[in-house]
C-alpha positions, 0 to 999 in steps of 0.5 A, a space after each residue: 819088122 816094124 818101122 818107123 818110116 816104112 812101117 810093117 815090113 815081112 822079110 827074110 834073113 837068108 846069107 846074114 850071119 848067124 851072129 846078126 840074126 840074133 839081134 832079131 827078137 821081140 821088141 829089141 831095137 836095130 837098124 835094118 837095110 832090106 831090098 824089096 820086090 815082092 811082098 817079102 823084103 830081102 834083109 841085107 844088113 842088121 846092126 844092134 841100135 840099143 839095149 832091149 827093154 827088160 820086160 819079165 811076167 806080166 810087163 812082158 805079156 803086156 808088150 806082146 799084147 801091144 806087138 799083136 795089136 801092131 800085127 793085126 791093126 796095121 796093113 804092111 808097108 803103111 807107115 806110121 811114125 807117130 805109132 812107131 814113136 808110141 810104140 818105142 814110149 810104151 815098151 819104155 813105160 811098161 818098164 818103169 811103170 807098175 801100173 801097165 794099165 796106163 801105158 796099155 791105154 795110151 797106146 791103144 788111143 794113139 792106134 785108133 787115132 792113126 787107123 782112123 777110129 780116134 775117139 771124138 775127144 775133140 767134141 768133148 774138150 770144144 763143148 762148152 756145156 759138157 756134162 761132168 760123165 759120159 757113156 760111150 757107144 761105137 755106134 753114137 760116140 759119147 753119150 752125156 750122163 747127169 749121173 755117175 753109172 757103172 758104164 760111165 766115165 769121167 769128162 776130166 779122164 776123157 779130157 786127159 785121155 785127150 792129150 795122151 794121158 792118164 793121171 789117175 788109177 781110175 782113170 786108167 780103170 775108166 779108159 781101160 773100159 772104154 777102150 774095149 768098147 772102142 776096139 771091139 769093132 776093129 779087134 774083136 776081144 777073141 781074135 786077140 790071142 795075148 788078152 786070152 792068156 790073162 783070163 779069167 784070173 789075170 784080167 784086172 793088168 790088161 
């Protein structure tokens, strides 16, 4: 279960009735009561909260993509509201979104801030001097560039990126780079099962 106040809860769902049971599945909404004494939480109630996100093909994968990074970034019983909140705003954006680059990129921004890794945009948006491309580095942070290269990324998307948007389609191409250089550390790109599904061909969505 993934909460908004408790955050990753691993629980059981012995003597609910079968009828509530299947109101667990990915990504649909529900309002949970559970007792804990362990690690693993006991479920004593489920009741439905709203209608699941009507996610199909790629927008589907895209979400278990997002689950998994949940999964595997976050230590259970550690809450983070404003990353239950994201998660809630990127399932619905996938939904109304053809271009799921931009709500992938929001999402993995919001999880690095609330890990701990946040990207020092604050540095770019507060520097009065800033150069008009960057490269970044995990080791360095953001690098100024006089010139546009292939690993370079445009201040106004970073400054976008700042407020938890992206505006344009390179932009989110942009992000889409820096946030692998930003993830790799924490998340290595093999130890997420849902990325290997889109290689080789499929690449170009996540």
């Amino acid at each position: 279960i993934f909460s908004k106040n408790h955050g990753k809860i691993k629980a059981i769902t012995r003597g609910i009735a079968k009828n509530k049971k299947a109101l667990i599945q990915p990504f649909t909404p529900c309002y949970i009561s559970w007792s804990i004494k362990t690690d693993l939480a006991s479920v004593s109630s489920i009741e439905a909260r709203g209608i699941s996100p009507q996610l199909v093909d790629r927008k589907l994968l895209c979400a278990f993509y997002i689950n998994e990074l949940i999964m595997k970034a976050i230590p259970s019983s550690d809450p983070h509201p404003d990353l239950f909140l994201a998660y809630e705003n990127s399932l619905s954006a996938l939904v109304n979104n053809d271009h799921v680059n931009i709500p992938l990129r929001i999402f993995e921004k919001i999880l690095l801030d609330e890990i701990g890794y946040g990207l020092p945009l604050i540095d770019i948006k507060q520097d009065k001097n800033r150069a008009n491309w960057y490269e970044f580095s995990s080791a360095t942070g953001f690098i100024p560039k006089q010139n546009q290269t292939r690993l370079s990324i445009a201040t106004t998307t970073l400054l976008d990126l700042y407020k938890n948007e992206i505006t344009t389609l390179q932009g989110a191409k942009e992000c889409k780079m820096l946030m692998q250089f930003a993830l790799d550390p924490i998340l290595p790109k093999y130890s997420i099962k849902s990325r290997m599904i889109w290689a080789p061909t499929n690449t170009k969505h996540t």
